[in-house]
C-alpha positions in Angstrom: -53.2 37.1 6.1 -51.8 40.5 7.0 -55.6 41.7 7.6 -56.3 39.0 9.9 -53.2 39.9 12.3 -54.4 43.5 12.1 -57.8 42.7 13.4 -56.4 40.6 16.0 -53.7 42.7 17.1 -56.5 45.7 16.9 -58.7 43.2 19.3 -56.2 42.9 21.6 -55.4 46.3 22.4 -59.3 47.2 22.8 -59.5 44.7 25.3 -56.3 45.1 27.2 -57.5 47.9 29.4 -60.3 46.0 30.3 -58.3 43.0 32.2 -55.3 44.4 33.3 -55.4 48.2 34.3 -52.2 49.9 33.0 -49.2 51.3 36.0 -48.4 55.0 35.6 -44.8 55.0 35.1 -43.7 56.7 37.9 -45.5 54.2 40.4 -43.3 51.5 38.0 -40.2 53.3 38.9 -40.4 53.5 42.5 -41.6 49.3 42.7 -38.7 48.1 40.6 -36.3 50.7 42.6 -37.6 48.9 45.8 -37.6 45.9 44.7 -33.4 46.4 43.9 -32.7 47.7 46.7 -34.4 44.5 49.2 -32.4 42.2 46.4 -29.5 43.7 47.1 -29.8 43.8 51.1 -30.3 40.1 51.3 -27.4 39.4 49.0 -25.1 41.5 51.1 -26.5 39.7 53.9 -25.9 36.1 52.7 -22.2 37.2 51.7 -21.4 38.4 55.4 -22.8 35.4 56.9 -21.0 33.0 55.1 -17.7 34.6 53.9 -14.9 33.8 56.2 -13.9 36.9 58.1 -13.3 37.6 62.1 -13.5 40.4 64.4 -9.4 40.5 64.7 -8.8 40.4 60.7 -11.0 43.6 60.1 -8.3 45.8 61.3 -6.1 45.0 58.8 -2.3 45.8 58.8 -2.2 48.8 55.7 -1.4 52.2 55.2 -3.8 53.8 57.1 -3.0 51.4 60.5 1.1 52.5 60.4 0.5 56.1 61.7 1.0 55.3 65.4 -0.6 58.7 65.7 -4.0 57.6 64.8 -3.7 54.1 66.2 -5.9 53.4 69.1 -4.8 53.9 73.1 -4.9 51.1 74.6 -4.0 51.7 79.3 -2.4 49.0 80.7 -3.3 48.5 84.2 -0.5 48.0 87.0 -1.8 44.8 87.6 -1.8 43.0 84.4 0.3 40.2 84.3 3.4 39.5 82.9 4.7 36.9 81.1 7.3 34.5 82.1 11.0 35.4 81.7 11.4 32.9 78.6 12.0 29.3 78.4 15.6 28.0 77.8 14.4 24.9 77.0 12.0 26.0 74.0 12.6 23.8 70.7 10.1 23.9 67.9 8.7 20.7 68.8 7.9 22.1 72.3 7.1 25.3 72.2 5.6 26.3 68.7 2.3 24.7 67.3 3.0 23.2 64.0 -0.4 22.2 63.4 -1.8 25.6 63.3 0.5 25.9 60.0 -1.6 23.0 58.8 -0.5 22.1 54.8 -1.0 24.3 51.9 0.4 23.3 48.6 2.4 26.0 48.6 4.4 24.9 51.8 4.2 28.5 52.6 3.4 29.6 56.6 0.8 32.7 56.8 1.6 35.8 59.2 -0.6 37.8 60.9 0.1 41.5 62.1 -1.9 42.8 65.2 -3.3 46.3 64.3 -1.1 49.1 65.6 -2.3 50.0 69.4 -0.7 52.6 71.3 0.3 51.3 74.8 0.6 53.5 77.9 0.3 52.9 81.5 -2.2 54.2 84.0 -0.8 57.7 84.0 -0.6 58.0 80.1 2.8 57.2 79.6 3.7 55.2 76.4 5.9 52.0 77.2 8.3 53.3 74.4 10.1 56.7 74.5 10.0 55.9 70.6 6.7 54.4 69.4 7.3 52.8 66.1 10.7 53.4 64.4 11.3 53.7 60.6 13.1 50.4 60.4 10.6 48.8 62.4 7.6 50.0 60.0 9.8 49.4 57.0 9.9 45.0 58.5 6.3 45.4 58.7 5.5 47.0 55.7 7.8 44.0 53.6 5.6 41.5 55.9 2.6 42.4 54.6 3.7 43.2 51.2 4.8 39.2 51.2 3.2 36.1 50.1 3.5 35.1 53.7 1.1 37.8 54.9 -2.8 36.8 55.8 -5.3 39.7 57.5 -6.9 36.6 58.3 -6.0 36.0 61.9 -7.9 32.0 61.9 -5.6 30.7 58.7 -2.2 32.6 60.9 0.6 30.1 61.3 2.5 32.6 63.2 2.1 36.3 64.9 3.9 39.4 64.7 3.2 42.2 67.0 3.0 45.5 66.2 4.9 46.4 69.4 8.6 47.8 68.0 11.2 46.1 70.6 14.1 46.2 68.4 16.1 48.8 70.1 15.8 48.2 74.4 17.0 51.0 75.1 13.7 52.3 74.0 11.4 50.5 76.2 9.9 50.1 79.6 10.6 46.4 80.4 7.7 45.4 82.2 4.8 47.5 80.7 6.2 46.3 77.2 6.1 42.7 78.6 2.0 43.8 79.7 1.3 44.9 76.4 2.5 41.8 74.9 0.1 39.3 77.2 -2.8 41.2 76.3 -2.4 40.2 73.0 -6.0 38.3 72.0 -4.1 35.5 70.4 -1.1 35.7 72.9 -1.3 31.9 74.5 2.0 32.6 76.5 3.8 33.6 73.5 3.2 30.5 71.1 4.1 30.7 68.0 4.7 34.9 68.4 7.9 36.3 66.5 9.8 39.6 68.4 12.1 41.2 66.4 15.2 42.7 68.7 18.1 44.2 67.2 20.3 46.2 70.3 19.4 44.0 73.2 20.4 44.2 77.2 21.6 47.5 78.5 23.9 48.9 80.9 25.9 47.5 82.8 26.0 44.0 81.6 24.2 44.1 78.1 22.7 40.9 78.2 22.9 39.2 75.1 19.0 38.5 74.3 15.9 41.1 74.7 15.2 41.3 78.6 11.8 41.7 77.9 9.4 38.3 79.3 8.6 36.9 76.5 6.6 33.6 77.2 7.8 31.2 74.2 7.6 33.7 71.6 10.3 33.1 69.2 12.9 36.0 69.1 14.8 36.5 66.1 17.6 38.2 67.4 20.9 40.9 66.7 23.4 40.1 69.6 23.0 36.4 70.4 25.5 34.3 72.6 26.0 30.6 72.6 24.7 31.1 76.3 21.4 32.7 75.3 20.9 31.4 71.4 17.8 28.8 71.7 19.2 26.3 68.8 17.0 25.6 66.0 14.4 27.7 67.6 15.5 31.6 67.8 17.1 33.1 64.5 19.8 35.2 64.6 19.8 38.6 62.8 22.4 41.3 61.9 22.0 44.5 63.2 20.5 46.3 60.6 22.6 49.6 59.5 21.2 52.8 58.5 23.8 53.6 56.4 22.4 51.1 53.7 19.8 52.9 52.7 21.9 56.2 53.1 25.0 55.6 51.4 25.3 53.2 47.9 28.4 51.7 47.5 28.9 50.4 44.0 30.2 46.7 43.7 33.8 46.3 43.7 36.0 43.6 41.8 37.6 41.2 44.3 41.1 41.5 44.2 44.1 42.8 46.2 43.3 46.2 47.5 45.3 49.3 49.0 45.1 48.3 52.2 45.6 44.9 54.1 43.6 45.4 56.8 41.3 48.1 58.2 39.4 48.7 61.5 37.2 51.4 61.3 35.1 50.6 64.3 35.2 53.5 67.2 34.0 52.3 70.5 36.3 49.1 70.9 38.1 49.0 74.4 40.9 50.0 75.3 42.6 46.9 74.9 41.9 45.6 72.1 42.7 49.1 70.6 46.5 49.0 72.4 46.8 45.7 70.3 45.6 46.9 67.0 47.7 49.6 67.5 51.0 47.1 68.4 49.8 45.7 65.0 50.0 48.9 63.1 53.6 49.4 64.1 55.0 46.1 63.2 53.4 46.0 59.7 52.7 49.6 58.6 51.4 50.6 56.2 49.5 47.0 55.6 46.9 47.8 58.3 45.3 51.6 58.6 43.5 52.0 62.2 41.0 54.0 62.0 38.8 56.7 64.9 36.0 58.8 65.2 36.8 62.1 64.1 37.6 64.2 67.3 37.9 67.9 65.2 34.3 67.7 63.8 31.3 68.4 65.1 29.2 65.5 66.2 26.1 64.9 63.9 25.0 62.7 61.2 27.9 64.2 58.9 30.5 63.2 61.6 29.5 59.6 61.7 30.2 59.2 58.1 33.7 60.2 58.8 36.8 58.3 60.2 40.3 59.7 61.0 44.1 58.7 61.1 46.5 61.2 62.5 44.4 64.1 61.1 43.2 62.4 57.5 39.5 62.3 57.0 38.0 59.7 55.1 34.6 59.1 53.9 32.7 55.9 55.5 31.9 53.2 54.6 33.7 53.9 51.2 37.3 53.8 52.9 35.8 50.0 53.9 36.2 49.0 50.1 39.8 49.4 50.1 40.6 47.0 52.4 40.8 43.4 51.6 40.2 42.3 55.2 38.1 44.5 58.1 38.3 43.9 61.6 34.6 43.6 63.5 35.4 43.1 67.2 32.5 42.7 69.7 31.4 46.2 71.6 29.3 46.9 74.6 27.1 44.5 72.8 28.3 41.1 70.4 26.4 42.0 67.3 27.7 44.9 65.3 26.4 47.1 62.8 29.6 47.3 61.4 29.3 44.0 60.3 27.1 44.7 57.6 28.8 48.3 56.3 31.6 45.7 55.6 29.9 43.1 53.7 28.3 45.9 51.5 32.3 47.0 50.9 33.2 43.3 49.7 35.8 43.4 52.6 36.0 40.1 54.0 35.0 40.1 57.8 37.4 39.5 60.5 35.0 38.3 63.1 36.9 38.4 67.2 34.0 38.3 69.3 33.9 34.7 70.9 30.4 33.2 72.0 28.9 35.3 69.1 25.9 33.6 67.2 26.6 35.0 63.6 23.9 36.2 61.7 21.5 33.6 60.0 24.2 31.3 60.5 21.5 28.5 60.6 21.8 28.4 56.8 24.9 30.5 55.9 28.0 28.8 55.3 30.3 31.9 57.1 33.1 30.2 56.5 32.9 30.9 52.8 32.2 35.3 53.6 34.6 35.6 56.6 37.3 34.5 58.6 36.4 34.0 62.3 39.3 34.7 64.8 39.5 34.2 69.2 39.5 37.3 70.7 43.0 35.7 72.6 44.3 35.2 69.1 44.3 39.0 68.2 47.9 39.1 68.8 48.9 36.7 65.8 45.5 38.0 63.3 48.2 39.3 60.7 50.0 36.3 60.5 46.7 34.2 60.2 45.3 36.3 57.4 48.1 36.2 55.2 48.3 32.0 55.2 45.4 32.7 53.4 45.8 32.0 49.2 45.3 35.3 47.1 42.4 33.2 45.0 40.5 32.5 48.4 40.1 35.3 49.5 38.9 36.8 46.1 36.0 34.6 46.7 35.8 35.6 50.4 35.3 38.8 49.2 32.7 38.3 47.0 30.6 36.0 48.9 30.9 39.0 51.8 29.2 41.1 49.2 26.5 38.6 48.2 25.3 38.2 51.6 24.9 41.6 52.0 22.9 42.0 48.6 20.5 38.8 49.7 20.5 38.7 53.4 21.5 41.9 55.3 20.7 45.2 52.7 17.1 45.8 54.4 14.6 45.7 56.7 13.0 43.7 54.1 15.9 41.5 53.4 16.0 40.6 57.1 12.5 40.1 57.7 12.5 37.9 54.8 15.2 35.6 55.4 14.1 35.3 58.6 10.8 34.0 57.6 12.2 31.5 55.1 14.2 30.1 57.8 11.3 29.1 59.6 9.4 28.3 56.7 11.5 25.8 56.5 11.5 24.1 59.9 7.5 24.0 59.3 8.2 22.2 56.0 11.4 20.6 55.8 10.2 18.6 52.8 10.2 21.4 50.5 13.0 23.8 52.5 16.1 25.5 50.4 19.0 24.1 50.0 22.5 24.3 50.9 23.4 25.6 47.9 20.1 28.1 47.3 21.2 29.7 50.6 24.6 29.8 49.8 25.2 29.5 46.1 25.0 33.2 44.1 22.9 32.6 41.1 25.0 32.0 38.9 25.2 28.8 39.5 22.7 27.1 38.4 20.9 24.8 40.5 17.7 24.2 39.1 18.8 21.8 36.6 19.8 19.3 39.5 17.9 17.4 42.6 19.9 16.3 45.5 19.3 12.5 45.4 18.8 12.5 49.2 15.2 13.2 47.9 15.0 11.3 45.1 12.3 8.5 45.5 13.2 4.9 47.3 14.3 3.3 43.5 14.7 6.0 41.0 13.0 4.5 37.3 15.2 2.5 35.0 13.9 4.4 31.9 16.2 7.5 32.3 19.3 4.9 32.2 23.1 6.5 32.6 25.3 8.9 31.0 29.0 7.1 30.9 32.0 9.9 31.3 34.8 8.9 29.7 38.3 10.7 30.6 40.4 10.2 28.1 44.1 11.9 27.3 45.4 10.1 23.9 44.8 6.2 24.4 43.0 6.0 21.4 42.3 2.3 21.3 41.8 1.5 24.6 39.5 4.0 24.9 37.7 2.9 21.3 37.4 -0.8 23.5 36.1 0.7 26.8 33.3 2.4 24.2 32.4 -0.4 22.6 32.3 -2.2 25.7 30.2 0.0 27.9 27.5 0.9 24.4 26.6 -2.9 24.9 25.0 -1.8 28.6 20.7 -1.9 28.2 20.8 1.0 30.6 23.1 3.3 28.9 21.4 6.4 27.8 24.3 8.6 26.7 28.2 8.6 26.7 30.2 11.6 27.1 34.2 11.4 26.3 35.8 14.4 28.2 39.1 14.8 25.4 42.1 16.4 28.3 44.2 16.4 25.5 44.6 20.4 24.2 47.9 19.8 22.0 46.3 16.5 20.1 42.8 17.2 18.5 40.5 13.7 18.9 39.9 11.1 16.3 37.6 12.5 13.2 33.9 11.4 13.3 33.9 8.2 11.2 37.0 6.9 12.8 35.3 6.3 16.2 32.9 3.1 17.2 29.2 3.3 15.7 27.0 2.7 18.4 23.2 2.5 19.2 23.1 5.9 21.8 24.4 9.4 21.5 28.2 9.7 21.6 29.8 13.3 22.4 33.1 14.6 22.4 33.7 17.6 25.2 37.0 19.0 24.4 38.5 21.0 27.6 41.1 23.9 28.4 43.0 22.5 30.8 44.4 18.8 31.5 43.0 18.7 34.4 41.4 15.5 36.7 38.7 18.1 37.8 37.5 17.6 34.6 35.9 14.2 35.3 33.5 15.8 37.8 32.4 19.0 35.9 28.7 19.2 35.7 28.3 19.3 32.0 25.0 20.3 30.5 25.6 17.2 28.6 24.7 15.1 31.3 20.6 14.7 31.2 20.1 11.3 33.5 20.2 11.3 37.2 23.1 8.7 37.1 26.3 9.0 35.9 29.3 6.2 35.3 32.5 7.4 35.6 35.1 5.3 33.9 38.8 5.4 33.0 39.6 4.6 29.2 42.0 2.1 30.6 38.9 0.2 32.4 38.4 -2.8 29.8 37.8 -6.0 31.7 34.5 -5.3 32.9 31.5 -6.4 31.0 28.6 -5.2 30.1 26.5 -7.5 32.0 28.3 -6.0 35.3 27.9 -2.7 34.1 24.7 -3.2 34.6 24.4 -5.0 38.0 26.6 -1.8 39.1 23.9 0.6 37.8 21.0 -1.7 39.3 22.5 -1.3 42.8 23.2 2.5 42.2 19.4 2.7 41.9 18.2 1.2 45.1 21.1 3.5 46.8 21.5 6.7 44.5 22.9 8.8 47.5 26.1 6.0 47.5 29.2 5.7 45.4 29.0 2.3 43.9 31.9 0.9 42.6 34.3 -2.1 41.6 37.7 -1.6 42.9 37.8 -0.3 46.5 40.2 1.1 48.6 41.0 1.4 52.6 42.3 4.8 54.3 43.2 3.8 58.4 45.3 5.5 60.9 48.7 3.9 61.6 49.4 4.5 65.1 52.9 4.0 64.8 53.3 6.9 62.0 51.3 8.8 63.5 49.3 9.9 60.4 46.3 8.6 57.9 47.6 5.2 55.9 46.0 4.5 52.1 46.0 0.9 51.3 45.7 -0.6 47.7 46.1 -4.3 48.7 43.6 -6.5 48.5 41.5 -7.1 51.5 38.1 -7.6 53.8 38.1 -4.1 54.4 37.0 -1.3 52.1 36.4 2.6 52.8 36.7 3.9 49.2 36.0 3.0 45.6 37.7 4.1 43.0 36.3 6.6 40.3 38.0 5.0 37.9 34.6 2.5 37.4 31.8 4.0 39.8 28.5 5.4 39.4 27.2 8.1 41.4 24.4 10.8 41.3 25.6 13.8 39.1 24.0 15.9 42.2 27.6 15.5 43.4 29.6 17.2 40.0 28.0 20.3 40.7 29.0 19.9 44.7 32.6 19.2 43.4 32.7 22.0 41.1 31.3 24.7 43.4 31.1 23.5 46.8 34.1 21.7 47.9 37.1 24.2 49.0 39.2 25.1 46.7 42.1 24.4 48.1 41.6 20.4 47.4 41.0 21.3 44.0 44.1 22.5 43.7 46.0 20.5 45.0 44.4 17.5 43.0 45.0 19.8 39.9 48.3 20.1 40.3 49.4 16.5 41.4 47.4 15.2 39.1 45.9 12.5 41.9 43.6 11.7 44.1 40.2 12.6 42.6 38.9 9.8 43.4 39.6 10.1 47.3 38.3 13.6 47.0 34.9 12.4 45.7 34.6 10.0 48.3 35.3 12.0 50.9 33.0 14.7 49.4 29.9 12.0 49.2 30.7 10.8 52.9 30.3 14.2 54.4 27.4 15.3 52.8 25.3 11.8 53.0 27.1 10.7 56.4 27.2 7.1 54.4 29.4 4.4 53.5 30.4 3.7 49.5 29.3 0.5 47.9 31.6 -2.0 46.4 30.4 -4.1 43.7 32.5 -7.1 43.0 32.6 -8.4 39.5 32.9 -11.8 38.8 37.1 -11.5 38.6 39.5 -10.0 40.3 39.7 -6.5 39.9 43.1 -6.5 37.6 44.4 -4.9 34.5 46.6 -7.2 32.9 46.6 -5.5 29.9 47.1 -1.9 31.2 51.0 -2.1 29.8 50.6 1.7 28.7 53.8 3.3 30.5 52.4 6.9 30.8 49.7 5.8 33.0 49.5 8.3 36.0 49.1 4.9 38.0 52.2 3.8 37.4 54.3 6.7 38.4 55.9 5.8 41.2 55.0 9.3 43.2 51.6 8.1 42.6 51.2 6.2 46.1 53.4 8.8 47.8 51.4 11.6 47.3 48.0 9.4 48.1 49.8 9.1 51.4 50.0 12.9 51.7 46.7 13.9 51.2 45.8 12.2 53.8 
């Protein structure tokens, strides 16, 4: 066998020559080379033709477009038109195109750049004295360094220009107005976004860029009620330089040298002569601070403020301050805003018609205290009404904005994107709290129910909460009552008792679902509404260990209607507030009656969406107060549900009258007579 593959393998290679004449190798070499190089051609070809690109997107916005040096000249000619002044009227829904967002599952709008052009008229001069400043690079840079960014100018939801118009003074009004209609995708401004920081100029200082701008969106640092487009322009803070100059570590709130502190230099004359009436009646409370007249003026200098002589560093001198005056200037919005949110120094805001920053989606009231310029006279007195603990959380809420919202270029840019992010997709926009909230708080583990769907599923059931203070066998009856429910899931005693510890394990009822004990600091009523991690199912039943005469079978009719209306209180026993004409003030009624405005806590169930609006959203000032009288919870909560939701509670009514006959405990907070006195007060 291993001849006979010999002889034919032998055979073949004698004839092989014959029939197929062999290719010297370097004619083989240059054929396949050929050959790779036409593959490759038509591959490149087929990939242009059919990947998505345009003209526009080839210049993309990166680092070798931001050198205004190299960027292309672009002559305007005299007579290229110029856009309109700007439409007063402009809403979203009339003057933006939401379709060209289209959807994406993300819910996230895309944002083109236009390469960087340098503009000049016919004789060669640029429409900007500046070009393109640092801050105005830095925006652009965090644009495109964002998942909003696209180089793809077809998928663009919206359009930023290249042109820097965030400081007027800078520009030539009408040639920067040409440059912005020659724009290929310009379409009388829709859906464009100007950024303006220092708008108008002398003598007036209008209060919005005087540039014609079509419908472009402007985003904003000086807005007036008079000028402010709501819902479709954004207002911005003027960005400081001295944040990315100066770092001012973050300061415990507390009480601080000073009471208050202006440290602003160009204010008029006025308004100085009555911060200076201020200084004399209270002294040493309030230091009134200048511009340095005995240094030279230069960047040093305007890190410097002075008081009869003494220096001090700025904006360090801001952080020991627990309130700093920001008064309006030639122009509303301030720089000095933000040097005193980075100092934790709570804001004191007299500049009337002034659009505060972002204040689409922050809650200022929470960072600052907002006075009428008129009312300047009496700002000490007002500030000091003000509780010690509320303004320790002014003060750090004023530093948290800073830190999220007004710390960059980026921070800015970004926040100002989000915001109309979420016009274009309300469904999946932030929420009060993400915008307000500082992390800590965490939000994640809770949906609003304003979005839950139209019946939320029966599966999940309830979590009963349970206050309790030393009723031991009522509160073993409510238990075994309510564990009877088909829908309960969980129950949850909240034990306010800290000088009596609760029953031992095998002394309590043995029932069919989990059964935890939460043992608290404080006796407090707060503690009914604390969002505790406990707490797993979207509905919660809050019940008094008193509550004993409802079944379970109406227990569970209550929780049925809760889920067709989880944005409601439902309840059993309801209550009335009205507004007695003759007193002159609001009226709680507990009779019995057709009418009903409130239910009681003491049996309701509600979405635990509202503990952690309770806990960390409601003022604290109501807390307090309920704290301390040990009342009125219950009208707290509803009032709390009613402004969020705008909506009504819902009475169930069992089959009985709501009464507690056997409710003969005398240390019931019901039953002390200053109960229904001080239910009348807090109203």
């Amino acid at each position: 066998m291993v001849r006979l593959s010999m002889c034919a393998s032998g055979k073949y290679s004698s004839r092989g020559p014959a029939l197929i004449p062999r290719m010297k190798t370097k004619h083989r070499i240059y054929y396949i080379t050929l050959f790779s190089v036409v593959l490759l051609g038509l591959i490149a070809t087929g990939m242009f033709q059919f990947w998505p690109h345009s003209i526009e997107s080839t210049a993309d916005w990166g680092l070798d477009r931001r050198s205004v040096h190299d960027a292309p000249l672009v002559r305007l000619p005299i007579s290229n038109p110029i856009p309109e002044r700007g439409d007063l009227s402009c809403r979203m829904h009339t003057c933006f195109d939401v379709y060209r967002c289209g959807y994406n599952p993300k819910n996230r709008i895309k944002v083109y750049i236009y390469p960087l052009q340098r503009f000049v008229d016919e004789v060669g001069v640029p429409i900007s004295s500046t070009g393109l400043s640092r801050e105005y690079n830095d925006l652009l840079s965090a644009i495109s360094d964002s998942e909003f960014y696209t180089d793809d100018v077809t998928r663009a939801c919206l359009f930023v220009p290249s042109i820097d118009v965030l400081n007027q003074n800078s520009l030539r009004i009408r040639e920067t107005a040409q440059a912005l209609a020659m724009l290929p995708r310009w379409d009388k401004g829709m859906n464009h976004l100007l950024f303006n920081m220092l708008p108008g100029g002398p003598p007036d200082y209008n209060t919005a860029l005087d540039v014609p701008r079509d419908r472009a969106l402007l985003a904003g640092g000086g807005f007036s009620t008079w000028t402010y487009r709501q819902g479709y322009d954004i207002s911005i803070p003027v960005y400081s330089p001295l944040s990315a100059d100066v770092e001012l570590p973050e300061r415990q709130p507390g009480p601080r040298r000073y009471f208050i502190l202006s440290s602003q230099t160009a204010i008029h004359r006025e308004y100085r002569a009555e911060l200076e009436r201020l200084k004399e009646e209270n002294g040493e409370a309030l230091l009134l601070l200048d511009k340095c007249s005995n240094l030279s003026q230069g960047a040093a200098s305007a890190r410097k403020r002075c008081y009869k002589g003494q220096v001090f560093d700025y904006p360090q001198i801001l952080q020991e301050s627990s309130f700093c005056v920001v008064l309006r200037g030639a122009r509303l919005g301030q720089a000095t805003l933000s040097d005193v949110l980075q100092a934790g120094c709570v804001p004191v805001i007299l500049a009337d018609s002034y659009i505060l920053p972002f204040s689409e989606v922050l809650d200022w009231k929470r960072a600052s205290v907002v006075i009428p310029e008129e009312k300047l006279p009496e700002m000490y007195t007002i500030l000091k009404s003000i509780p010690h603990r509320q303004v320790e959380e002014m003060q750090r809420q004023a530093r948290w904005f800073w830190d999220a919202y007004f710390s960059s270029m980026k921070a800015i840019g970004m926040t100002t994107l989000q915001i109309i992010n979420d016009r274009i997709y309300p469904y999946a926009a932030r929420t009060y709290e993400q915008w307000n909230n500082p992390p800590l708080v965490k939000w994640s583990s809770v949906n609003s129910p304003l979005f839950l769907p139209l019946i939320p599923p029966r599966s999940p059931g309830f979590t009963a909460v349970v206050l309790t203070y030393d009723r031991i066998e009522s509160l073993f009856r409510v238990i075994t009552e309510i564990s009877k429910v088909p829908s309960l899931a969980k129950l949850l005693v909240v034990w306010n008792n800290q000088n009596k510890s609760p029953p031992e394990d095998s002394l309590w009822p043995k029932i069919a679902v989990p059964l935890k004990v939460v043992r608290t600091k404080e006796n407090k009523l707060s503690n009914r509404f604390f969002p505790y991690d406990e707490i797993e199912t979207e509905a919660v039943l809050a019940i008094d260990d008193d509550i004993i005469m409802l079944t379970s079978d109406e227990l569970q009719f209550g929780y049925e209607v809760w889920r067709e209306l989880p944005d409601r209180l439902v309840g059993y026993p309801g209550r009335l507030h009205l507004w007695d004409h003759e007193m002159g003030k609001w009226k709680y009624e507990s009779e019995w009656t057709n009418e009903v405005s409130m239910v009681l806590t003491g049996a309701a169930f509600y979405h635990k969406y509202f503990n952690y609006l309770y806990t960390y959203k409601m003022p604290g000032d109501i807390k307090n107060w309920v704290d301390a009288h040990m009342n009125c919870e219950d009208i707290a909560m509803n009032f709390l549900v009613a402004n969020i939701t705008g909506k009504a509670p819902i009475k169930v009514t069992p089959r009985k009258k709501f009464k507690c006959p056997e409710c003969t405990a005398i240390d019931g907070l019901s039953l002390d007579q200053t109960h229904m006195v001080e239910r009348y007060v807090l109203h």
